[in-house]
The first five atom37 places (N, CA, C, CB, O) and aatype in JSON, in Angstrom:
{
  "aatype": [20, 20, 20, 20, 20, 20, 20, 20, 20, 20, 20, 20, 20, 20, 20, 20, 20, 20, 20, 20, 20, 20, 20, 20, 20, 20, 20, 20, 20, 20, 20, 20, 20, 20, 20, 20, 20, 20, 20, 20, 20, 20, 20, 20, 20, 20, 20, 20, 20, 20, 20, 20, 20, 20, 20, 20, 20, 20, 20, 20, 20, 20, 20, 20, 20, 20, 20, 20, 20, 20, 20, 20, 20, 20, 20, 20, 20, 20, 20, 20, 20, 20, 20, 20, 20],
  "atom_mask": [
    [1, 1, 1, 1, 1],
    [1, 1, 1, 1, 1],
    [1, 1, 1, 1, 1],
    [1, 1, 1, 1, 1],
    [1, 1, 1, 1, 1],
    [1, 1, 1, 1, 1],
    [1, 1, 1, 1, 1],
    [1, 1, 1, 1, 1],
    [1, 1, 1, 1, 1],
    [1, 1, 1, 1, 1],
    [1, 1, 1, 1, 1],
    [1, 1, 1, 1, 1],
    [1, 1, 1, 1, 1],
    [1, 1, 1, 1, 1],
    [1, 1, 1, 1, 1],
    [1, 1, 1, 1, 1],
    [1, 1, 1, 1, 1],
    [1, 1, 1, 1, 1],
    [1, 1, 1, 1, 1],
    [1, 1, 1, 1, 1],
    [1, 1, 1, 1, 1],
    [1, 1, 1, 1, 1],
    [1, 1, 1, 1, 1],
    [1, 1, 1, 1, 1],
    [1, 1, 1, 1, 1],
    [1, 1, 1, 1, 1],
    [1, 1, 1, 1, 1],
    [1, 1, 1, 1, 1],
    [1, 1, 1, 1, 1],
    [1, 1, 1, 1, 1],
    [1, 1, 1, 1, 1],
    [1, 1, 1, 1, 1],
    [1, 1, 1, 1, 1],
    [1, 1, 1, 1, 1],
    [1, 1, 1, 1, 1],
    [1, 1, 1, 1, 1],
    [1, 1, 1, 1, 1],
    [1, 1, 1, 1, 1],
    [1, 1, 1, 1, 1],
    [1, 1, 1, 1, 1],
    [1, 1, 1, 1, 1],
    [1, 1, 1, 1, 1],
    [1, 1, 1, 1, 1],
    [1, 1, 1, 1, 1],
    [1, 1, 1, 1, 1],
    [1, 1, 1, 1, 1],
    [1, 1, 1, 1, 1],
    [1, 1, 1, 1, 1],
    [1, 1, 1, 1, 1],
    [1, 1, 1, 1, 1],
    [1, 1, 1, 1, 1],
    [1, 1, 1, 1, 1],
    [1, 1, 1, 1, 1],
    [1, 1, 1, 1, 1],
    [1, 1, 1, 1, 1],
    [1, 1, 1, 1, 1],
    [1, 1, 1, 1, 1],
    [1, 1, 1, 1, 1],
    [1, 1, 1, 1, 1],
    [1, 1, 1, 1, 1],
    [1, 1, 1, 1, 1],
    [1, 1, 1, 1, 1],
    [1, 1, 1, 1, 1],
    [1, 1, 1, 1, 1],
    [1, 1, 1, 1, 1],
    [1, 1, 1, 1, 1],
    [1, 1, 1, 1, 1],
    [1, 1, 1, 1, 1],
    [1, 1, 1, 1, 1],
    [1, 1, 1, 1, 1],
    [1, 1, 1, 1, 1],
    [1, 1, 1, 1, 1],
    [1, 1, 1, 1, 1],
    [1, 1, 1, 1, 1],
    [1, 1, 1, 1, 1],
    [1, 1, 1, 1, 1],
    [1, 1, 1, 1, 1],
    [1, 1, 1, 1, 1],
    [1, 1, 1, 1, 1],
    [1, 1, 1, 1, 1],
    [1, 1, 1, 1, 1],
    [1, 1, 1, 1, 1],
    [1, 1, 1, 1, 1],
    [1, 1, 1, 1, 1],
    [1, 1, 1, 1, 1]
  ],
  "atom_positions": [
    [[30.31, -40.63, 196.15], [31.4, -39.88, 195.54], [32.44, -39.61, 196.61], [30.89, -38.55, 194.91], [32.07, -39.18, 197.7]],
    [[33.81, -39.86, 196.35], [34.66, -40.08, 197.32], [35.44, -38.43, 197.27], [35.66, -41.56, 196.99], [36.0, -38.18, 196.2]],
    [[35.46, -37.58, 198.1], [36.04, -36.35, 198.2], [37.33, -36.44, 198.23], [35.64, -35.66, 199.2], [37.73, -37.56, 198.58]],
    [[38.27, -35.53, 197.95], [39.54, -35.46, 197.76], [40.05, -33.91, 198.72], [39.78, -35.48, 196.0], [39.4, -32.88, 198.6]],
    [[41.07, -33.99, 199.48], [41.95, -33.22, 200.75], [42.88, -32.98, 199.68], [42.61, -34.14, 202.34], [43.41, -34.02, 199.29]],
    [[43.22, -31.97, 199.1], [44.5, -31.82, 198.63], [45.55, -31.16, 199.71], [44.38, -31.0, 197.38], [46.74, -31.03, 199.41]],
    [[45.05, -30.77, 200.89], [45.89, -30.21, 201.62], [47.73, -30.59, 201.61], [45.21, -30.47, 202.82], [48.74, -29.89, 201.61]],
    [[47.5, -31.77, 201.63], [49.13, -32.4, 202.11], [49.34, -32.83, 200.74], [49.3, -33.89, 203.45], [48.53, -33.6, 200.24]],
    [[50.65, -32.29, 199.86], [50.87, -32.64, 198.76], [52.23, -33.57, 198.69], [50.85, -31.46, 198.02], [53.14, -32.97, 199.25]],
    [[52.62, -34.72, 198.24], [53.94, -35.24, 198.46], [54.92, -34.76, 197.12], [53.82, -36.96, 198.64], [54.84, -35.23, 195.98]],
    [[55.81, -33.74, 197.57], [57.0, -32.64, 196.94], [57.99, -34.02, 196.1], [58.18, -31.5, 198.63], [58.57, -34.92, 196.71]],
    [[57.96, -33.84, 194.66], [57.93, -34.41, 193.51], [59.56, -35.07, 193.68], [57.53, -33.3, 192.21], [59.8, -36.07, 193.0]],
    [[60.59, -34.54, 194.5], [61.89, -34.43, 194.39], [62.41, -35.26, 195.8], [62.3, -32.82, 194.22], [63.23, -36.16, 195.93]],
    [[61.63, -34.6, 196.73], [62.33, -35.23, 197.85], [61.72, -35.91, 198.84], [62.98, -34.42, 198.44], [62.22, -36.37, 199.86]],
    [[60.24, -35.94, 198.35], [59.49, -37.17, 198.57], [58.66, -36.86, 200.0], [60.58, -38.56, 198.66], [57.84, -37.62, 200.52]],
    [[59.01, -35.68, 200.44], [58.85, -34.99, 201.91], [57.12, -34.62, 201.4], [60.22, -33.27, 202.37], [56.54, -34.65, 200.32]],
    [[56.69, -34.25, 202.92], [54.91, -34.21, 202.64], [54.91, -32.43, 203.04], [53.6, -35.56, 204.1], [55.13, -31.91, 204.14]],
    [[54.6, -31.82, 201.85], [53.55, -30.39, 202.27], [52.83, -29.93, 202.27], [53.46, -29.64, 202.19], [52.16, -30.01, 201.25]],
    [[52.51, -29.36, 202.99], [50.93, -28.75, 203.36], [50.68, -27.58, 202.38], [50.77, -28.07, 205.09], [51.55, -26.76, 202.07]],
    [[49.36, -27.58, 201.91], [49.39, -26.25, 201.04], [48.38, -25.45, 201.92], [48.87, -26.42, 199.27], [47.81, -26.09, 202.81]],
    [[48.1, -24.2, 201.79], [46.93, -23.44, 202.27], [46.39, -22.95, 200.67], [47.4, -22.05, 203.52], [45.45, -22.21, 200.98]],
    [[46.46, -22.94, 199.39], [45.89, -22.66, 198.95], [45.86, -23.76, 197.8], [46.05, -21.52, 198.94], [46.94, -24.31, 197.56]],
    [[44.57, -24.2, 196.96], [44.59, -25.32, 195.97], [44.05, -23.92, 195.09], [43.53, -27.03, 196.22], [43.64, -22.79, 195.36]],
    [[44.31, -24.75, 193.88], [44.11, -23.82, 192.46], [43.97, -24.88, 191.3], [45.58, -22.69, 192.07], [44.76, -25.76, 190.96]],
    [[42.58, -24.5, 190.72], [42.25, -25.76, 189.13], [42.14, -24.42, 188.23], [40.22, -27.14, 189.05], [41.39, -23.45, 188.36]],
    [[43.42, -24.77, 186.98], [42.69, -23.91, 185.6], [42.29, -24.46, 184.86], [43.31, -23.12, 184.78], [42.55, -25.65, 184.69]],
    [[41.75, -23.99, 184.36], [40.59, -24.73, 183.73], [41.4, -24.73, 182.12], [38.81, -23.77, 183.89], [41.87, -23.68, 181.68]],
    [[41.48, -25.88, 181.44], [42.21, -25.78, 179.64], [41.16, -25.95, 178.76], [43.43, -27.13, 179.1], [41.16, -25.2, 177.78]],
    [[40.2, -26.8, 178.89], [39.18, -27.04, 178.02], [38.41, -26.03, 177.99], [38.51, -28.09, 178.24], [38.95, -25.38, 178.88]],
    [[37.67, -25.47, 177.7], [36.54, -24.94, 177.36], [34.96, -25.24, 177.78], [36.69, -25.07, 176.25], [34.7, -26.33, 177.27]],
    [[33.83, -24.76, 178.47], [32.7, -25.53, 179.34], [31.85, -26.49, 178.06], [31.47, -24.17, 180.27], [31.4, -27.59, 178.37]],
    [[31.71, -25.99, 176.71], [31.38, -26.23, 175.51], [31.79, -27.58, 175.64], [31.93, -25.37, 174.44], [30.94, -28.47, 175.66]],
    [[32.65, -27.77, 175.71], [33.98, -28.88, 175.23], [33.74, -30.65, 175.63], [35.62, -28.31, 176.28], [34.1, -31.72, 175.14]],
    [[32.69, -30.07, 177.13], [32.7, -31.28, 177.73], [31.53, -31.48, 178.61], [33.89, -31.46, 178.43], [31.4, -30.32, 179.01]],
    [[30.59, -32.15, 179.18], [29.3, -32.38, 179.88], [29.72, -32.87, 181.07], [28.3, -33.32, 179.21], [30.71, -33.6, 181.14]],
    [[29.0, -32.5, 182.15], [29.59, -32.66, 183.81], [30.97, -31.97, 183.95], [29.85, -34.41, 184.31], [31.18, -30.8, 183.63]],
    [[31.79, -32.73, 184.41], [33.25, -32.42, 184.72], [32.93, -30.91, 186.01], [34.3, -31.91, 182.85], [33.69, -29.94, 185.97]],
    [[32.56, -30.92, 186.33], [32.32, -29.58, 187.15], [32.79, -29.72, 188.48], [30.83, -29.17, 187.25], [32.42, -30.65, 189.18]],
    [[33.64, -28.79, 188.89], [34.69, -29.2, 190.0], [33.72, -28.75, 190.94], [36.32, -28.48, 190.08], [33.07, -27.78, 190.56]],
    [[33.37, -29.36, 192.47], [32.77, -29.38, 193.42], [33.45, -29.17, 194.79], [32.2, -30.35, 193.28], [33.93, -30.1, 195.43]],
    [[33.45, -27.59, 195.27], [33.98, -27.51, 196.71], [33.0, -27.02, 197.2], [35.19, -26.76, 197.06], [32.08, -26.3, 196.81]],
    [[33.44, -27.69, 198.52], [33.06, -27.44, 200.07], [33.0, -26.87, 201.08], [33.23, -27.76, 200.52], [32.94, -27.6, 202.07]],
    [[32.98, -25.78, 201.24], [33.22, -25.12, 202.03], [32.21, -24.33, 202.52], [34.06, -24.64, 201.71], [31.03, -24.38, 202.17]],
    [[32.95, -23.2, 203.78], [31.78, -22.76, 204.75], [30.39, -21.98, 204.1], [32.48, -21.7, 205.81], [29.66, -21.73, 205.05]],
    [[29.96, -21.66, 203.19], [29.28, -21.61, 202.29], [28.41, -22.23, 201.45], [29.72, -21.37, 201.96], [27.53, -21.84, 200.69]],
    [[28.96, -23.52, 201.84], [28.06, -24.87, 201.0], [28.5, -25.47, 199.95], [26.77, -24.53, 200.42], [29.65, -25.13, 199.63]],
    [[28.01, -26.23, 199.3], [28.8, -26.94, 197.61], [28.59, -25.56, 196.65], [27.59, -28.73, 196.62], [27.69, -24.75, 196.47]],
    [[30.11, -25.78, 196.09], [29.87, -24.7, 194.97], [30.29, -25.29, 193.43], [30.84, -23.27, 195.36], [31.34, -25.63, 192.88]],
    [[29.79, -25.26, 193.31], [29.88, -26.11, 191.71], [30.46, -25.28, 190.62], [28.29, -26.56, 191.07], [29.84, -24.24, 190.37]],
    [[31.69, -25.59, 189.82], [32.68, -24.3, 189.1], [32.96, -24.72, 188.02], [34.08, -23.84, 189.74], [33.84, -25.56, 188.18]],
    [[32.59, -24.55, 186.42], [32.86, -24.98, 185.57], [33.27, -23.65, 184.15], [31.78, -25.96, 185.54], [32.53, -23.37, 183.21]],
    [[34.77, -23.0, 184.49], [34.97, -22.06, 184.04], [35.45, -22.14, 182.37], [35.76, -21.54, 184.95], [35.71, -23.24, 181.88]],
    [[35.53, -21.04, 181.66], [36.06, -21.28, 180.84], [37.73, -21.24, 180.32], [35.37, -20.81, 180.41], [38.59, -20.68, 181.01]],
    [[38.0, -21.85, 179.12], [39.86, -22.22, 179.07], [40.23, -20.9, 179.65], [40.8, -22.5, 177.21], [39.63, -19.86, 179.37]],
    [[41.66, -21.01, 180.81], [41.94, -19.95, 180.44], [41.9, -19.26, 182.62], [40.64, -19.38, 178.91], [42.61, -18.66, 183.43]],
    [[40.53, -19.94, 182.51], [40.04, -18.92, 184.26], [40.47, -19.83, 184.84], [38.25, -18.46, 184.93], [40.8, -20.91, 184.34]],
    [[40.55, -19.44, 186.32], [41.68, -20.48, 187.73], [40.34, -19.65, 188.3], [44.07, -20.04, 188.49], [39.7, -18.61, 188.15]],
    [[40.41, -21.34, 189.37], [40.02, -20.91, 190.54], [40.72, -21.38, 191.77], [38.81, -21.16, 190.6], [41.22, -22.5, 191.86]],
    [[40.72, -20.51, 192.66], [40.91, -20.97, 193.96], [40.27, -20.96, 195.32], [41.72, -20.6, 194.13], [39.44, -20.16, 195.76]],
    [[40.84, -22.07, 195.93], [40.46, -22.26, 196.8], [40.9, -22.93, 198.35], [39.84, -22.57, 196.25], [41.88, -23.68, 198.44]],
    [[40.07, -22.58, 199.54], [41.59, -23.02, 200.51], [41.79, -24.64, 199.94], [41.28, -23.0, 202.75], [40.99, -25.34, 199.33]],
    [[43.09, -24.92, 200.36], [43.7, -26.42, 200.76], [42.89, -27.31, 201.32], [44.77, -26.41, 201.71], [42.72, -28.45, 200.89]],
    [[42.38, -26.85, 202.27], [41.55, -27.62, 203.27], [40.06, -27.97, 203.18], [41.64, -26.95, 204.41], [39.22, -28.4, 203.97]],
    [[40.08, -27.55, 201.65], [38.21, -27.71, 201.31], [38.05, -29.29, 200.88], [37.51, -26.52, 199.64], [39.0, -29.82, 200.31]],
    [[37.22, -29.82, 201.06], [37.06, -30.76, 200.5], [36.08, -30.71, 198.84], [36.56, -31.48, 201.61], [35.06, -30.09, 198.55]],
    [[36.71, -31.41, 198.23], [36.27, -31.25, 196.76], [36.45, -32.78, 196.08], [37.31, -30.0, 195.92], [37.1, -33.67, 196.62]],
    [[35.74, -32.9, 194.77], [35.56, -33.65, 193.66], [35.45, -32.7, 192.33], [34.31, -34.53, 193.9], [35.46, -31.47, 192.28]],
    [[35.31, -33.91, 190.99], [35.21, -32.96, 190.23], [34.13, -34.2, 189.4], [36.75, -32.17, 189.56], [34.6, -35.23, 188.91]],
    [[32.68, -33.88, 189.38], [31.93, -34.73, 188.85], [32.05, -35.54, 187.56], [31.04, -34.18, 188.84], [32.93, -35.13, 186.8]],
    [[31.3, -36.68, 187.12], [31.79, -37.25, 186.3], [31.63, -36.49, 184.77], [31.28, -38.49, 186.5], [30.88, -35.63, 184.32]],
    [[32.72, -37.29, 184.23], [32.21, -36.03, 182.78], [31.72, -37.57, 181.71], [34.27, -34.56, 181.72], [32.22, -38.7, 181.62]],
    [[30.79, -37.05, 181.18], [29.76, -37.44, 180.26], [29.52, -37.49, 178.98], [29.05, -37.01, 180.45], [28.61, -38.09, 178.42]],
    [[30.49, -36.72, 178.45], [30.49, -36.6, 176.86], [32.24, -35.44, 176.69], [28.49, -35.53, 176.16], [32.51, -34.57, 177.53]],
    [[32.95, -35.69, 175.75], [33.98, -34.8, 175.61], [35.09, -35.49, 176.56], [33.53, -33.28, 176.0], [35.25, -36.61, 177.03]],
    [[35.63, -34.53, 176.6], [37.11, -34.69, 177.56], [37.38, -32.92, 178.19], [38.85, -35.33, 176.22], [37.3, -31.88, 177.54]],
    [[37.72, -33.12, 179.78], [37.84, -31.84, 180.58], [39.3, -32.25, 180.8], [36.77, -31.57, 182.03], [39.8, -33.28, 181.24]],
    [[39.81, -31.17, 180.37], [41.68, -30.8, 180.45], [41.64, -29.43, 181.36], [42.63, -30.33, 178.5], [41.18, -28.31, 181.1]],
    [[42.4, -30.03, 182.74], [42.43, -28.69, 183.92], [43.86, -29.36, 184.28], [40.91, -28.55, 185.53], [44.31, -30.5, 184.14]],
    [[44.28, -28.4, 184.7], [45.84, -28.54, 185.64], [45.39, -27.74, 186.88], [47.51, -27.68, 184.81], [44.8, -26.66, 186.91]],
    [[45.86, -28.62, 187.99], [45.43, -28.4, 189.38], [46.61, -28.29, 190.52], [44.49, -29.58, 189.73], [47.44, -29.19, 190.48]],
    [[46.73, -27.54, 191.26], [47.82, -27.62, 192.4], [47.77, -26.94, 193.54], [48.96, -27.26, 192.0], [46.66, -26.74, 194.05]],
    [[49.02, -26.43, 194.22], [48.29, -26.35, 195.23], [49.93, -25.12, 195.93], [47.68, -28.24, 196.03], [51.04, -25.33, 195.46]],
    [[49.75, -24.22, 196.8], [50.44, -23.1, 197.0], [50.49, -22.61, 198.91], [49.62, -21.97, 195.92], [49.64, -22.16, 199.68]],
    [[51.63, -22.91, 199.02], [52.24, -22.45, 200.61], [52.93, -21.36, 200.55], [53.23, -23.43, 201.34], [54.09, -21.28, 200.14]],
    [[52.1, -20.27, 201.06], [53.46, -19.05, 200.97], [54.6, -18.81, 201.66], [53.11, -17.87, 201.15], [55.34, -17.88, 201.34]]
  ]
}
């Protein structure tokens, strides 16, 4: 399973690269809705496995490394991004 850095995001307009310190997935579907799909970070703590319902965000630093396992039945609808203050 290939992990994903969202740290460095490329800015939609001017094509320039930024760094985020904070990533954020909300969750749209519902846990009901769909089998696996369960977003997987990394961090100093260990794998944490997060499968919230429509509606809850989570966050987490930029710099974690994460996946979001395969989903298996249904369809998982999350919008994901990422925040530099």
């Amino acid at each position: 399973m290939a992990h994903i850095d969202n740290a460095v995001l490329t800015h939609a307009i001017a094509g320039t690269h930024v760094r985020t310190d904070i990533s954020c997935t909300l969750f749209i579907a519902d846990p009901e809705e769909y089998d696996g799909g369960e977003l997987v970070v990394e961090d100093t703590y260990g794998h944490q496995m997060v499968k919230l319902p429509a509606g809850d965000m989570v966050l987490y630093k930029g710099t974690s490394l994460h996946h979001v396992r395969p989903v298996t039945k249904g369809a998982r609808l999350a919008s994901f991004f990422g925040y530099k203050p």
